[in-house]
N, C-alpha and C positions, 0 to 999 in steps of 0.2 A: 455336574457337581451341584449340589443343595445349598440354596441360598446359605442356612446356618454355616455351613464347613468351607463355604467362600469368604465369607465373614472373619473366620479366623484365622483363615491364612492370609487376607489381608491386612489385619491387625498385626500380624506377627510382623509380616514384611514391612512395616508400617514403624513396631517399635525399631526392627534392625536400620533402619534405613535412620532414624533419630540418632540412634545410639552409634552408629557408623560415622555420621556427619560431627555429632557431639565428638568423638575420638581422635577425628583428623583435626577439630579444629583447636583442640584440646595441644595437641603436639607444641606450639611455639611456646604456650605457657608450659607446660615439664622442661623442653627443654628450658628455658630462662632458668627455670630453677638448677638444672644442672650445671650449665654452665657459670653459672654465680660460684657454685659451691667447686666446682672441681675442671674447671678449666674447658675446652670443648671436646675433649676425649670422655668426658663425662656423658654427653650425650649420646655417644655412643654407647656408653656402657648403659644410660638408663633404656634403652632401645633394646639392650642387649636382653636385663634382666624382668623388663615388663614382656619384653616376648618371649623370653622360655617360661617366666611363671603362668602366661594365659593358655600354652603349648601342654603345661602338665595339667592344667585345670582342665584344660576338654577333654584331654585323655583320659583323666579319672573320672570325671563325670556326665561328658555324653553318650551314654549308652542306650541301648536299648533296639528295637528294630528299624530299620528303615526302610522305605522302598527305593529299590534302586533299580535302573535303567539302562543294557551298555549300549553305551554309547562312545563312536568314534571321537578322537582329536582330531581339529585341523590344523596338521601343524603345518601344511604351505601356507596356509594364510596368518600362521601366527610368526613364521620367518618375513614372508613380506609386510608386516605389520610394523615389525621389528628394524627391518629394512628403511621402512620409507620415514616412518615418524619420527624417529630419535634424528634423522638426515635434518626433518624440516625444522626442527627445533636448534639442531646444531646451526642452521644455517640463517635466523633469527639472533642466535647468539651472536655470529661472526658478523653480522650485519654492520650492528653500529662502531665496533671494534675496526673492521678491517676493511669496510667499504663494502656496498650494497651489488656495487657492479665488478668487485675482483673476482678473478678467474675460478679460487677457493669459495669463495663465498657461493658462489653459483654452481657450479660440482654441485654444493649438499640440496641445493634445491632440487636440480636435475636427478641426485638422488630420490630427494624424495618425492617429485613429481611419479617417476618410473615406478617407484615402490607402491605408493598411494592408489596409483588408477592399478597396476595389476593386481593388486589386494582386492579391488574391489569388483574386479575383473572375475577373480576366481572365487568370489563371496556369490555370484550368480548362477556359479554350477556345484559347489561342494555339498556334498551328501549332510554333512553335519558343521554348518559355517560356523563361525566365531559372532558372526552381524549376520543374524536373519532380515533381509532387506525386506524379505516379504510383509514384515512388519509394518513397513513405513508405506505401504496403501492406502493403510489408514490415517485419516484426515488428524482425528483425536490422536493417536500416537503421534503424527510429525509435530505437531504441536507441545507437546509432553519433552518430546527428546529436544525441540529449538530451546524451550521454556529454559529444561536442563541442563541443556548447553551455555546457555547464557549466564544463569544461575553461578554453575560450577568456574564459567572462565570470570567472573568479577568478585567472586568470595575468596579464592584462591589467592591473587595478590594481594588484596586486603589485609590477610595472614602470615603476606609474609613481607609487607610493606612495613606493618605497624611496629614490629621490634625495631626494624633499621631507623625508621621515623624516630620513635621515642629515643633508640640511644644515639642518633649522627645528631638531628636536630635537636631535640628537647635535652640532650645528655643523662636519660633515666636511667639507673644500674638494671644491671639484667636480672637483680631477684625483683627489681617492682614491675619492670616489664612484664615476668612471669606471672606477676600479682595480676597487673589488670588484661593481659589477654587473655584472663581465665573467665572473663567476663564474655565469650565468645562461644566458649561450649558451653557454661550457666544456662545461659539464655537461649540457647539451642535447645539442651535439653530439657528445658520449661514449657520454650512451646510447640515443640514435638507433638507432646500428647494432645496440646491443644488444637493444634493442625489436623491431626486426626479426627478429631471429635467433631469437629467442623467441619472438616471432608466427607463426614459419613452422616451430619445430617443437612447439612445444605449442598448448594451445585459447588464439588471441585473447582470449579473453574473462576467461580470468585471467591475462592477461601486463595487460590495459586494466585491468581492477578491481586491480591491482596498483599501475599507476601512478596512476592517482586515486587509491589508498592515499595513496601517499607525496605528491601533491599534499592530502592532508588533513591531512597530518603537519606538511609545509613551513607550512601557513597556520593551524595550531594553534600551532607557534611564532613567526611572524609576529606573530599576535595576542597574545601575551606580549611582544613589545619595547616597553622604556617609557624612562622619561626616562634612568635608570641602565643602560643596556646598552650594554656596549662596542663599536665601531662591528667590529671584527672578526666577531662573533658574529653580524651579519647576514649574515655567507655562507652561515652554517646552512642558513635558511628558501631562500636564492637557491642554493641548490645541491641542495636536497630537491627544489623545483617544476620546476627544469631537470632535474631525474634523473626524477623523475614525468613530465613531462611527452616526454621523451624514449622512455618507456616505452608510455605510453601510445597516442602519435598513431599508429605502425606499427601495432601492433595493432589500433587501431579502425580502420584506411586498408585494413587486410587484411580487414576484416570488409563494409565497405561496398563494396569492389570484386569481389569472390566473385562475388556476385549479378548482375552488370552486365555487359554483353556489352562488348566493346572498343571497337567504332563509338561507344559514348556513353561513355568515358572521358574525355574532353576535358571536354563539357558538368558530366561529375559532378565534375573536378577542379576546377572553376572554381565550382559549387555549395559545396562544401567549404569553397573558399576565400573565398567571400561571406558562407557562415553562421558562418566563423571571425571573420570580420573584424566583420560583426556585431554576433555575440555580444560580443566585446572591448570595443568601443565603447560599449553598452550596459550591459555591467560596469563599465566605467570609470566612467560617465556618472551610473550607480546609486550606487554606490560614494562618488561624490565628493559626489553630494547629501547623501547620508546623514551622510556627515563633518563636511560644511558644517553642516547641523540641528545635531548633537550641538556642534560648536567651536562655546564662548560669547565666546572673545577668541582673538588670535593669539599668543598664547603659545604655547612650545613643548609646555609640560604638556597643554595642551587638546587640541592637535594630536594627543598619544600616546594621549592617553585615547578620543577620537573614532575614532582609526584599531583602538586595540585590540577596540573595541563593533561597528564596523564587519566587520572580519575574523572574528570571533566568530560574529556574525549568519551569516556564509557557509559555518560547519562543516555545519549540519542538512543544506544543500543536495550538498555533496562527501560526506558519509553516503551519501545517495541515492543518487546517481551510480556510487559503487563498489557497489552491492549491482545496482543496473539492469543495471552491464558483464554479469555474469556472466547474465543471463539471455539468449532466445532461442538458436538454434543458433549453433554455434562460429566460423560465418562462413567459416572455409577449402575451399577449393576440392579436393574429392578429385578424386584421379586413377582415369582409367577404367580398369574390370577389363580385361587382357592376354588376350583370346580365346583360349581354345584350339582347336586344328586338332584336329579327330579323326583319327584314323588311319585307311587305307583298310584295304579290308577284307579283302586280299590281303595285307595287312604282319603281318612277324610282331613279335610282343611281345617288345620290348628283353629280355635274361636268359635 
């Protein structure tokens, strides 16, 4: 494929991947507004009517041709998928609730132990996998995906920390909550573009290791909100991880796309998008146990103190992360040398 028409389809993947991040994180602020104005049945209904109205907008206006491919599902790997992860997350949940070492509680791991490895078991032979492993050869991709993982599991809680934060401890109504975690997709979608633009003309890998910076910045002041912090001063942290995070995702998108032929952009957007989603859930999932252990009452104090040990615990790992971006190669796609024509041997020399 031609420098220029790589170009654009990186871009393009580049705005979705902004505007994708800006959308999920966008979520706890709508809802807050919903739930202010109509109870928590509200947010279902706003779920309801923002997705049948984006359902009829594509319909009516993506048309046109496209190139298409057929291509099999794996759907034994998307049952043991199914299978193992939803086990390991259940079994994180029942953790702190029911004990680490009951008979239940270990069932769901042994679930998802079994489910885990033969998913990955049978990711080695399927004709058309879910996870191309063969992907992870490369040095620059494992990188990319740790980066992303890392990323996705400490923004995740963040988002879904900060309403419980403002209203247990700080007692903020849920339309101001909604007000300032709007400060979260803002600034996501500000510096999206800017991420890009940086990614495309300096090395990916310190525009990525840049924005993990400041997502380690964002959750070092996170982990400092306590009982006495003014609920304003939480845009801080929710405008650092949107700026980080905004910084970040272009750049690592431009690093793991380089390598890949266009025929499997599809597959590897939709890779990205499973280990994002994920990872998050996973964090979340982690995250909440660990709160849960440390809260000995539901006090608001407990709640701050639990979250601040929690966030705390996640610096060592966003350490990591930013020093990982910067290694392997820079991930960008050079442009091929402009051949030169030699001259025939009858021509005379220009001057």
């Amino acid at each position: 494929m031609r420098v220029g028409n790589w170009l654009v389809v990186i871009c393009g993947l580049l705005l979705l991947a902004s505007f994708t991040a800006a959308g999920q994180l966008a979520g706890p602020s709508l809802g807050g507004f919903a739930l202010d104005l109509s109870g928590w049945r509200g947010v279902f209904w706003a779920n309801f009517l923002v997705a049948g109205t984006c359902c009829l907008i594509q319909w009516l206006t993506l048309r046109g041709e496209d190139e298409k491919t057929p291509q099999s599902f794996d759907a034994v790997g998307s049952v043991l998928m199914l299978a193992g992860y939803p086990a390991l997350l259940i079994g994180l949940s029942m953790g702190p609730r029911q004990g680490w070492t009951e008979p239940f509680t270990l069932m769901w791991f042994a679930i998802a132990a079994v489910g885990i490895v033969a998913f990955f078991a049978w990711e080695t032979k399927a004709k058309e996998p879910l996870f191309r492993l063969a992907y992870f050869r490369s040095l620059t991709f494992c990188i990319a995906m740790f980066t992303l993982v890392v990323a996705s599991f400490v923004q995740n809680p963040v988002s879904l920390f900060t309403p419980l934060y403002m209203q247990k401890v700080l007692h903020v109504s849920a339309g101001d909550v909604g007000l300032i975690m709007m400060a979260l997709p803002v600034s996501t979608l500000i510096a999206g573009p800017v991420g890009g633009r940086l990614a495309d003309r300096y090395d990916p890998r310190v525009v990525a290791a840049a924005g993990m910076f400041v997502t380690f910045l964002a959750v070092l002041v996170f982990a400092r909100l306590g009982t006495g912090t003014a609920p304003l001063l939480v845009l801080v942290p929710l405008a650092l991880i949107g700026f980080g995070g905004g910084l970040f995702r272009p750049a690592n998108q431009v690093a793991v796309f380089a390598g890949i032929e266009r025929s499997q952009f599809g597959s590897l957007s939709a890779m990205l998008q499973s280990l994002g989603a994920l990872a998050g859930t996973l964090g979340t999932t982690i995250t909440i146990a660990i709160t849960e252990a440390r809260t000995s009452a539901n006090a608001g104090t407990a709640l701050a103190e639990a979250q601040q040990f929690t966030f705390t615990a996640l610096l060592p790992l966003l350490l990591i992360a930013v020093f990982v971006s910067l290694l392997g190669r820079s991930g960008k796609k050079e442009e091929p040398p402009v051949p030169v024509v030699a001259a025939a041997a009858g021509d005379a020399p220009a001057g």
